[in-house]
C-alpha positions as CSV (number, residue, x, y, z in Angstrom):
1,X,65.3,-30.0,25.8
2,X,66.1,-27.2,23.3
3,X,63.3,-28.1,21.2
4,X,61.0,-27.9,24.2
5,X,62.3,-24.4,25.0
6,X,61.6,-22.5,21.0
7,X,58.1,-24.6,21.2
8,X,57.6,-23.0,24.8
9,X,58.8,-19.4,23.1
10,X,57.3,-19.2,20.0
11,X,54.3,-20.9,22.1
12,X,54.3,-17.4,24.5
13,X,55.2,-15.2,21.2
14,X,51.9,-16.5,19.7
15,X,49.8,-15.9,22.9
16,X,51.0,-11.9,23.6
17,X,50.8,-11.3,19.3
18,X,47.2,-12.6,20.1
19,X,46.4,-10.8,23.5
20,X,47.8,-7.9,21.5
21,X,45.6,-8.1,18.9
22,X,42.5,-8.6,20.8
23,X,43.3,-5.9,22.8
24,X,43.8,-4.1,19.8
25,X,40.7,-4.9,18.1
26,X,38.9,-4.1,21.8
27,X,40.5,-0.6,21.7
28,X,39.4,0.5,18.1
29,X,37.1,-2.0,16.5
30,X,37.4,-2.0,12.5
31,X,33.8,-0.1,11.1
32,X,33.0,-4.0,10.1
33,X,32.9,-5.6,13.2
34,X,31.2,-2.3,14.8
35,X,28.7,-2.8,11.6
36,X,28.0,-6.5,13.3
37,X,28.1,-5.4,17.0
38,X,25.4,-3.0,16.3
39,X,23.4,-5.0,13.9
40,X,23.2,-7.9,16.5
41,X,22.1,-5.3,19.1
42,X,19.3,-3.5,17.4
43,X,17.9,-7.1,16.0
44,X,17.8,-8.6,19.7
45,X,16.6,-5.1,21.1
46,X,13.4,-4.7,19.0
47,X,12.5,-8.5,18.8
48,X,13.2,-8.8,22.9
49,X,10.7,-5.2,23.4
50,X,8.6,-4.7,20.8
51,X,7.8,-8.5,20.1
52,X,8.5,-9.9,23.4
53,X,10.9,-12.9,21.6
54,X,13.9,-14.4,23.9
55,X,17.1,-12.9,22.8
56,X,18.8,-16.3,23.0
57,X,16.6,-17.2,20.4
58,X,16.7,-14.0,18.7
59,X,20.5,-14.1,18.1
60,X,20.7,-17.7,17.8
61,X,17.9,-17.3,14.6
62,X,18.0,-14.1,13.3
63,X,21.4,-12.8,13.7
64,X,23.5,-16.0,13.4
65,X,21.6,-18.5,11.4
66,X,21.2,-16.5,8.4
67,X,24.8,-17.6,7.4
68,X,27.0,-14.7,7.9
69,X,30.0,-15.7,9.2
70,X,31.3,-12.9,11.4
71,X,27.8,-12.9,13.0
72,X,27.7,-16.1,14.3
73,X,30.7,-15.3,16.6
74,X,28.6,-12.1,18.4
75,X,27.1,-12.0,21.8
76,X,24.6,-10.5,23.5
77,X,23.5,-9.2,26.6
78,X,20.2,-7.6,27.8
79,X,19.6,-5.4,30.6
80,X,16.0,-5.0,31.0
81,X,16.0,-2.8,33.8
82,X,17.5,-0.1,31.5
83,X,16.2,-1.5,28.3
84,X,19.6,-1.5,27.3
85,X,21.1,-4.3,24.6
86,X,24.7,-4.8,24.3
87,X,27.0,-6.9,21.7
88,X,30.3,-8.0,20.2
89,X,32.5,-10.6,18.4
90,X,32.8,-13.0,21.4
91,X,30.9,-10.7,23.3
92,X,33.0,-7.7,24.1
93,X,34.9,-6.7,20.6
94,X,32.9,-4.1,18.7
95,X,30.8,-2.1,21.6
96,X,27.6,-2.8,19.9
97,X,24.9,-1.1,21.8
98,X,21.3,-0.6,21.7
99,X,18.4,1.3,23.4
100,X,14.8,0.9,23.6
101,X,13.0,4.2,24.0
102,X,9.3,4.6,24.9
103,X,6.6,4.7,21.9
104,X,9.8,4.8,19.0
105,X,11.3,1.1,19.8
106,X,15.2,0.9,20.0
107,X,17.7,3.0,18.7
108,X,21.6,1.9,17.7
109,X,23.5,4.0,20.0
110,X,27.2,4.1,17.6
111,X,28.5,6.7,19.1
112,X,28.2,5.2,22.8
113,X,26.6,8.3,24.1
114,X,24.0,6.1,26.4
115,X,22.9,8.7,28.6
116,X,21.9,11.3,25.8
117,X,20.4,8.4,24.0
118,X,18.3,7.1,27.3
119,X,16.9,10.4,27.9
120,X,16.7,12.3,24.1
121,X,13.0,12.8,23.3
122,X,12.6,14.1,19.7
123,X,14.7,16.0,17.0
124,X,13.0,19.7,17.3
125,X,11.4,20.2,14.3
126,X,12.5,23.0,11.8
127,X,10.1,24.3,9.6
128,X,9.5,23.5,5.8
129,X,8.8,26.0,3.8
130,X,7.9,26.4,0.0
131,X,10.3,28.1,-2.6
132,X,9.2,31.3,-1.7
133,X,10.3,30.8,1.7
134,X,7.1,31.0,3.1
135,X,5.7,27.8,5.3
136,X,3.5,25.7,2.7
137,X,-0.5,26.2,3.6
138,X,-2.3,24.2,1.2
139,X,-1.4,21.0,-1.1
140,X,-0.7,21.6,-4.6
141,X,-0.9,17.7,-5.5
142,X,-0.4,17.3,-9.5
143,X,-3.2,15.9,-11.0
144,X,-2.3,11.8,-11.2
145,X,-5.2,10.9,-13.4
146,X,-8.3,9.9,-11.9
147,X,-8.8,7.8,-8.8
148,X,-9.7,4.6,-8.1
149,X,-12.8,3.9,-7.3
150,X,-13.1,3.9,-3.2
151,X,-14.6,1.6,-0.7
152,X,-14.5,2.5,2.7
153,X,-13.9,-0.1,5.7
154,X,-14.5,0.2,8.8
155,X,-11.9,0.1,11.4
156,X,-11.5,-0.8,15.2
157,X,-8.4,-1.4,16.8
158,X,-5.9,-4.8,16.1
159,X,-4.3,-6.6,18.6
160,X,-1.2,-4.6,20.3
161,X,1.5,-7.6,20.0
162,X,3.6,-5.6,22.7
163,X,4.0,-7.4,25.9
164,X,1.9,-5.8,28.7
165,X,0.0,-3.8,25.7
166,X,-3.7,-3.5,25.0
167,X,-4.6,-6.1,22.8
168,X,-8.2,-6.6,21.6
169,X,-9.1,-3.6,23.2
170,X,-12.3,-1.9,21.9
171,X,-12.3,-5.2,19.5
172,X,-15.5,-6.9,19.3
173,X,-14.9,-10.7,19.0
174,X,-18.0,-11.5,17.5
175,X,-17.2,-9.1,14.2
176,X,-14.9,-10.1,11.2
177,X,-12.0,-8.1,10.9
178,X,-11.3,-5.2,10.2
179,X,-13.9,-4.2,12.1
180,X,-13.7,-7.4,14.6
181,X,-11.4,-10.0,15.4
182,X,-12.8,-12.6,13.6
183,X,-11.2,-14.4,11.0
184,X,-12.8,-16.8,8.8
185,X,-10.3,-18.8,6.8
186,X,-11.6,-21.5,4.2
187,X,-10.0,-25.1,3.6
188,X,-9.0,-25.0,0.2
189,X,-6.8,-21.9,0.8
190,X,-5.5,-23.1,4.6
191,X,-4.5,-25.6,2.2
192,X,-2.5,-23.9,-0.1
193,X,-0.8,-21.8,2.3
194,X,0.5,-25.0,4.1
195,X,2.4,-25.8,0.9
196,X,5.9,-24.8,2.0
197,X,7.1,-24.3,-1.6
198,X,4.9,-21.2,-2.3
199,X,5.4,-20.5,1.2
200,X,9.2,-20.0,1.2
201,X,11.7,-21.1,3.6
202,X,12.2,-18.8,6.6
203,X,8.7,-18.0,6.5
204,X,7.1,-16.6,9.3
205,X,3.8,-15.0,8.2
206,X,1.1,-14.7,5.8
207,X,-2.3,-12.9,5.8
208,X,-4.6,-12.6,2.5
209,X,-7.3,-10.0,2.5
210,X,-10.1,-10.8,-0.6
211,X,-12.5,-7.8,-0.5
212,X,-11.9,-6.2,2.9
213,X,-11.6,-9.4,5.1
214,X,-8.7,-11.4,6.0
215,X,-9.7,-14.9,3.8
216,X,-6.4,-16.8,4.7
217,X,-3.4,-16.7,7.0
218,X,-0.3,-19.0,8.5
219,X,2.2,-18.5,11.2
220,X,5.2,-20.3,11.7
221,X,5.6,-22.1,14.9
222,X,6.8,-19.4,17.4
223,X,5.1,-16.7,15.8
224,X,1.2,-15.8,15.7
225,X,-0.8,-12.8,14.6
226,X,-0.3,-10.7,18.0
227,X,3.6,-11.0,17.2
228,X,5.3,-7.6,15.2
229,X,7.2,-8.5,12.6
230,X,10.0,-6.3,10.7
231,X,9.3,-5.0,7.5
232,X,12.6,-3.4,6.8
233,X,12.3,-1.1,3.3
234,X,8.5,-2.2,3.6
235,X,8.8,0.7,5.5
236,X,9.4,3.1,2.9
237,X,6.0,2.4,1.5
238,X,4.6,3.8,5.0
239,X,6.6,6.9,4.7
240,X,4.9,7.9,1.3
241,X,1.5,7.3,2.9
242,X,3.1,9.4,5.5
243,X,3.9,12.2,2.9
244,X,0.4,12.2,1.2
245,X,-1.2,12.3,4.9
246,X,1.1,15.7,5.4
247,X,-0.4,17.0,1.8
248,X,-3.7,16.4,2.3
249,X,-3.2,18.2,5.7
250,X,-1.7,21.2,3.6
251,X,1.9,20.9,5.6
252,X,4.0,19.4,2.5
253,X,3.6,19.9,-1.2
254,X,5.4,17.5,-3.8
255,X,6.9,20.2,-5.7
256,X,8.2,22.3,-2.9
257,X,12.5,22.0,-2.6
258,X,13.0,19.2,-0.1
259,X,14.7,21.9,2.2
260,X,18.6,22.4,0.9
261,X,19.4,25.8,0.7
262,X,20.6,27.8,-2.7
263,X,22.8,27.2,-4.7
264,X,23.7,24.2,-2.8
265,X,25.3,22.2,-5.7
266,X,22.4,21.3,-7.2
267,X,20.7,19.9,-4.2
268,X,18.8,22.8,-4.0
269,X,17.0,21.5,-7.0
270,X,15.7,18.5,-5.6
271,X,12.0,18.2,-4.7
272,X,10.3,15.7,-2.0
273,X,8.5,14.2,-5.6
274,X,12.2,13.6,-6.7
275,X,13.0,11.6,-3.2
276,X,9.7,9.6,-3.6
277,X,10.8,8.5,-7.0
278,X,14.2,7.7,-6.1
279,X,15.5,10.5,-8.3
280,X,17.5,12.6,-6.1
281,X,20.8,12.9,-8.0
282,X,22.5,12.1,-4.5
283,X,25.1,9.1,-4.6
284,X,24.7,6.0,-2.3
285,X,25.6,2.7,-2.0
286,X,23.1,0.6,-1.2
287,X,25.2,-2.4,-0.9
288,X,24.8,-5.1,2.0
289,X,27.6,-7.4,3.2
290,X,30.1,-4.7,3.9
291,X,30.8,-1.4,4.7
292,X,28.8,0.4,2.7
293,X,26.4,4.0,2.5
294,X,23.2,1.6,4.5
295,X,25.2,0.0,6.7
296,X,27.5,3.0,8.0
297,X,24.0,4.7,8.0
298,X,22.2,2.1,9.5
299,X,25.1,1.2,12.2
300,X,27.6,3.9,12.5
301,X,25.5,7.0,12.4
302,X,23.6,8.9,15.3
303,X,22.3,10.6,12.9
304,X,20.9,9.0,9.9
305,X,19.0,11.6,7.8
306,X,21.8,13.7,8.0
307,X,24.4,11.4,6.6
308,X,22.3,10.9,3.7
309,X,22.1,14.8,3.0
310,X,25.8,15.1,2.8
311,X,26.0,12.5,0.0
312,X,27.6,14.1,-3.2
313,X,25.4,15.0,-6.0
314,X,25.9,12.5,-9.2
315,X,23.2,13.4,-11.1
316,X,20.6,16.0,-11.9
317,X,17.6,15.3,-9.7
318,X,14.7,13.9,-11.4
319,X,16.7,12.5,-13.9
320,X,18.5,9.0,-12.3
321,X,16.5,6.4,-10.5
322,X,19.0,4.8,-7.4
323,X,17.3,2.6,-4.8
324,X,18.3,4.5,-2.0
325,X,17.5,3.8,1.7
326,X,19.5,7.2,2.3
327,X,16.8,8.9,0.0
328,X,13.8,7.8,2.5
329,X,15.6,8.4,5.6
330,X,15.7,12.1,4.0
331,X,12.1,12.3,3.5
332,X,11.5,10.6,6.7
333,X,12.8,13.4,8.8
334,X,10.9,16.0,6.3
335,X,8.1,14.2,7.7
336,X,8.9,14.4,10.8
337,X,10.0,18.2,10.8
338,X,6.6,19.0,8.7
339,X,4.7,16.9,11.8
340,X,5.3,20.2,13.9
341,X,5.0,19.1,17.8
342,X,4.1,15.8,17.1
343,X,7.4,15.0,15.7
344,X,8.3,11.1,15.7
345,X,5.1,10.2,17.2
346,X,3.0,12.3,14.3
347,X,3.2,8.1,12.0
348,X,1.6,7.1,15.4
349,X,-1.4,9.5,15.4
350,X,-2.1,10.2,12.1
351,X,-1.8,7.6,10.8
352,X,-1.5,4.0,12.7
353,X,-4.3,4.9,15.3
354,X,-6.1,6.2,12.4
355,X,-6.4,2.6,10.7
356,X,-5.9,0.3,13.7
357,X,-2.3,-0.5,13.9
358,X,-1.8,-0.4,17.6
359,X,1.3,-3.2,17.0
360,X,2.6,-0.7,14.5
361,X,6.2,1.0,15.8
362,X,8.0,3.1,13.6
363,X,11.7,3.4,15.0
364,X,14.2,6.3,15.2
365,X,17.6,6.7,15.7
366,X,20.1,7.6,18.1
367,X,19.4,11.7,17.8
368,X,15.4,10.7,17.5
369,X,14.3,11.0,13.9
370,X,12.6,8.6,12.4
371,X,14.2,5.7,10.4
372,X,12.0,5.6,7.8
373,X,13.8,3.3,5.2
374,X,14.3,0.3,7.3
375,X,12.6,-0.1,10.7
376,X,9.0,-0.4,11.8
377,X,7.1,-3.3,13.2
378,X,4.0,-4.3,13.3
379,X,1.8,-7.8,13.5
380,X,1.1,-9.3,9.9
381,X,-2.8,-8.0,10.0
382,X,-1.7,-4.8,10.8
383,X,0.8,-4.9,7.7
384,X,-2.4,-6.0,5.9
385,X,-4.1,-3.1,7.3
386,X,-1.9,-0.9,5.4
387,X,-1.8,-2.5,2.7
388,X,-5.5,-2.7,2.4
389,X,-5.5,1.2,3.0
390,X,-3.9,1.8,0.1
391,X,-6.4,-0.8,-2.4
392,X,-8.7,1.9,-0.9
393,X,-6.8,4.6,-2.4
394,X,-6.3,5.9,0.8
395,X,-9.7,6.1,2.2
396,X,-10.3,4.8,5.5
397,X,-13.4,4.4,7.8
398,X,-15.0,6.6,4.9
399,X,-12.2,9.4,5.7
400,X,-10.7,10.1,2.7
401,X,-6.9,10.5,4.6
402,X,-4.9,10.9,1.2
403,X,-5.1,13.6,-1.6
404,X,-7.4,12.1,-4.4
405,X,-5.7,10.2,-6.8
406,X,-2.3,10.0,-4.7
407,X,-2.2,6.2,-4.1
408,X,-2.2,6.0,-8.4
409,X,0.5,8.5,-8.2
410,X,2.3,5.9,-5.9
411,X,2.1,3.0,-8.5
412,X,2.6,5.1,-11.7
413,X,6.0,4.1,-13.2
414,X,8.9,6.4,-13.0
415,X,10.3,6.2,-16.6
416,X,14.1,5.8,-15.5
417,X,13.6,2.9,-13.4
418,X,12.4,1.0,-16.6
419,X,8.5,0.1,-15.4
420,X,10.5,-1.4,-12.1
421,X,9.2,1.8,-9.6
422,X,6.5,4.0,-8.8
423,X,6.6,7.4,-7.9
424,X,5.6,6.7,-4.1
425,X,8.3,4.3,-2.6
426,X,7.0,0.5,-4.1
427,X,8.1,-1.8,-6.3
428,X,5.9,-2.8,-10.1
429,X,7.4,-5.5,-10.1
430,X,7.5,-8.7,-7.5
431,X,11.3,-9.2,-8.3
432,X,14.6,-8.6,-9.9
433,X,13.8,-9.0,-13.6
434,X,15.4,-11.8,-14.9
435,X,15.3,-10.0,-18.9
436,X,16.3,-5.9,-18.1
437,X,13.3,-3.7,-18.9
438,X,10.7,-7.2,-18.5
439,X,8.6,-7.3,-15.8
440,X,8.9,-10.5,-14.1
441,X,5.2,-10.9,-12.5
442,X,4.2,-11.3,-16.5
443,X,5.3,-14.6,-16.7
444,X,3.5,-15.8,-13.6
445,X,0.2,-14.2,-15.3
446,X,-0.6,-11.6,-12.5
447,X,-2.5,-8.9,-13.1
448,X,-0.3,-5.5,-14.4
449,X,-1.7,-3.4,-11.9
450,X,-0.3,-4.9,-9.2
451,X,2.3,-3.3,-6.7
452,X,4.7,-4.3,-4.2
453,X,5.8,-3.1,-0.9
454,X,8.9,-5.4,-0.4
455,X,11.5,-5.3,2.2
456,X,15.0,-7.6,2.9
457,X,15.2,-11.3,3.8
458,X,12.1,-11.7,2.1
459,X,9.7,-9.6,3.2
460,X,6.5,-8.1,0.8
461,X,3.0,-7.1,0.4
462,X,1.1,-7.9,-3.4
463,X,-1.7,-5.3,-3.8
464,X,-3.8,-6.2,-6.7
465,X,-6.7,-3.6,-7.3
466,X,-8.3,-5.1,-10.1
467,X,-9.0,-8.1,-7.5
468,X,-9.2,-6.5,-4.3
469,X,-6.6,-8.6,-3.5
470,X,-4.0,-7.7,-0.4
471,X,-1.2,-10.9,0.3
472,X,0.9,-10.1,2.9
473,X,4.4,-12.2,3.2
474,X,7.2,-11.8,6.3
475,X,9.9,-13.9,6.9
476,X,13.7,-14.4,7.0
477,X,14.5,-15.5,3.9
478,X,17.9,-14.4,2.8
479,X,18.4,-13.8,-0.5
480,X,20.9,-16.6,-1.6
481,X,17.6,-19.0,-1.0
482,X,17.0,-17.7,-4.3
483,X,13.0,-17.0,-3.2
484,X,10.3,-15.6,-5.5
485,X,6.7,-14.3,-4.3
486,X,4.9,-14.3,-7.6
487,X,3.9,-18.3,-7.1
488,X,1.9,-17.8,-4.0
489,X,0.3,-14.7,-5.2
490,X,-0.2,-16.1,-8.4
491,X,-2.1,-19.9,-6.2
492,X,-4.0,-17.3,-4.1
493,X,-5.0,-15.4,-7.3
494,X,-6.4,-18.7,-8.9
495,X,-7.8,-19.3,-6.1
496,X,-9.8,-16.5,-5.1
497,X,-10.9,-15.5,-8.8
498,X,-14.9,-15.0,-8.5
């Protein structure tokens, strides 16, 4: 009987040390959980209203499959009638929250503020000005050597994935795309995109574009070619586009200060070239997995652009490559301030109508500027679209929408990333080299002037000018699968070669 009673009291101990706990962890989350809670939210949000998924299957595949533990304890729950997503560990520990806002997608709301979140438009723009102080009026692009040689494409408008939206609109069927939606794919290569080793595991879409014209695609089952896929740091790529849009239109120079005052602790010596290259100076950990400069960015901050500004300065700028997401969240809201009253939707005007992305969404965050490192959907043609824009050298329905010779700026090397990076937000090489300093894509015999747009999980776009070649890859392919894209490129390569 005495037993019975310590059993019963240490039994009742346990439960209130629990109940405390919980309650604890209810009160004042940790900034890890919060990370999660938030994560979950803005994965479900976007995929439930900008590609029209089911959130059960949303969280069950994209937030708790990929293997992280804590995330396969959060729980979700969607409001549609106020667009509003909500999650946490068990469902209520971490007050993860997310909004989705018209014509920007959803928006992590950390700081819980719902109502200013629901009803915020746009960041008002502040004007950029030169050195002098004076706002910049014409483009002083540096001469990047001489351009490649052009081919314009004509353009209608792709398919608007968005449920309710206007897809095929102004679209005739009977034309090949771009111009159409007609896609004429050929055996041998339907073939060799079936093979699910070159494919990848987690894949969800492929496009290949051989002179202009979509040659080849796959979709995994679930997914099609009017669903919009995330790109995440694929999206830098589209803010540099975004950058040489804003020089040719005279609003931004590459040598102007990218806006920190003087004598600012050096910052005031960094230029937007600097933040295309990486070379800011500014400190940030661009760890995942943790608590780290991205993921408070990403998932504790209503204001993105301006966490990344207050990073110390490490080095002097031009001088140290970092991958930094925090970098092209900077230049993002430059863009965005430069854009004038078009603000957030200026990607949307100038650019994505422009070329036919109408699935294309580039999202903001909580205080409305754009988040230009990590989020913007669009379907897999549409990333195609982008990426055959820039094989083009930026010329597009014989518009010539960059500065000459930009797009080779882009994919010229900056000397202290060792070959890896160009000067315009992509990637030299198809992966991590395996030797330091060795490109990678060498041994897989692809051509050297190839470039990458790549993006987490397993996302990237090959452009190969010297084949006219655009191969477009999305997925969720975390990285401990250990997945390389050079194989598939190199197949489609072989197989394509005229």
């Amino acid at each position: 009987m005495k037993w019975f009673k310590v059993v019963r009291r240490i039994g009742i101990t346990l439960v209130l040390v629990l109940l405390v706990l919980v309650f604890a962890l209810w009160m004042k989350p940790p900034e890890l959980l919060r990370v999660g809670a938030n994560y979950a939210a803005k994965i479900v949000c976007s995929n439930v209203f900008l590609a029209g998924r089911d959130p059960d299957e949303v969280l069950r595949t994209d937030v708790q499959a990929p293997g992280i533990a804590l995330l396969r304890l959060m729980r979700v729950s969607v409001d549609r009638g106020r667009r509003v997503v909500r999650a946490g560990l068990l469902g209520f520990i971490g007050d993860g929250l997310a909004v989705a806002r018209p014509g920007t997608g959803c928006a992590v709301v950390p700081d819980g503020n719902l109502d200013f979140a629901t009803h915020i438009g746009t960041v008002p723009a502040h004007p950029v000005t030169s050195s002098a102080g004076s706002a910049v009026a014409a483009p002083r692009f540096p001469s990047a050597g001489p351009a490649l040689t052009s081919t314009s494409a004509s353009a209608g408008a792709a398919a608007d994935a968005r449920p309710g939206g206007n897809a095929g609109v102004g679209m005739d069927p009977r034309v090949a795309w771009p111009e159409g939606t007609t896609v004429a794919t050929t055996v041998a290569l339907d073939r060799l995109l079936a093979d699910d080793a070159l494919a990848g595991p987690g894949m969800r879409a492929i496009v290949v574009v051989d002179h202009g014209r979509i040659v080849a695609e796959r979709y995994a089952p679930g997914f099609s070619a009017t669903t919009p896929l995330l790109g995440w740091s694929m999206t830098k790529s589209v803010v540099a586009g975004l950058v040489g849009v804003l020089v040719k239109e005279g609003r931004l120079a590459l040598d102007q200060p990218a806006g920190w005052q003087s004598a600012d602790g050096g910052r005031e010596r960094i230029r937007i070239a600097d933040l295309l290259a990486m070379s800011s100076g500014l400190r940030f950990d661009e760890a995942y997995g943790d608590v780290s400069d991205v993921t408070r960015m990403l998932y504790l901050q209503p204001d993105m652009a301006g966490f990344a500004r207050a990073q110390p300065v490490e080095h002097p700028a031009g001088e140290f490559w970092s991958y930094s997401s925090g970098t092209a969240n900077i230049l993002s809201r430059i863009v965005q301030d430069a854009a004038g009253s078009l603000a957030a939707a200026y990607p949307t005007e100038k650019l994505f109508k422009p070329l036919g992305m109408t699935s294309a969404t580039m999202e903001t965050d909580e205080d409305g500027a754009l988040v230009g490192s990590s989020y913007m959907y669009a379907t897999a043609r549409d990333w195609a679209r982008y990426g055959l824009f820039l094989l083009q050298d930026g010329v597009w329905l014989g518009q010539e929408m960059l500065p000459q010779g930009y797009v080779a700026m882009m994919a010229s090397p900056v000397a202290a990333s060792r070959g890896q990076y160009g000067h315009g937000l992509v990637w030299l090489w198809g992966s991590d080299a395996l030797t330091p300093g060795e490109n990678p894509d060498a041994a897989f015999g692809i051509p050297a002037d190839t470039y990458w747009m790549e993006g987490h999980d397993g996302q990237s776009t090959a452009i190969t000018p010297s084949r006219r070649l655009v191969i477009v890859r999305l997925g969720l392919t975390p990285a401990r699968d250990h997945y390389q894209p050079q194989p598939l490129v190199k197949a489609i390569l072989d197989a394509t070669r005229r």
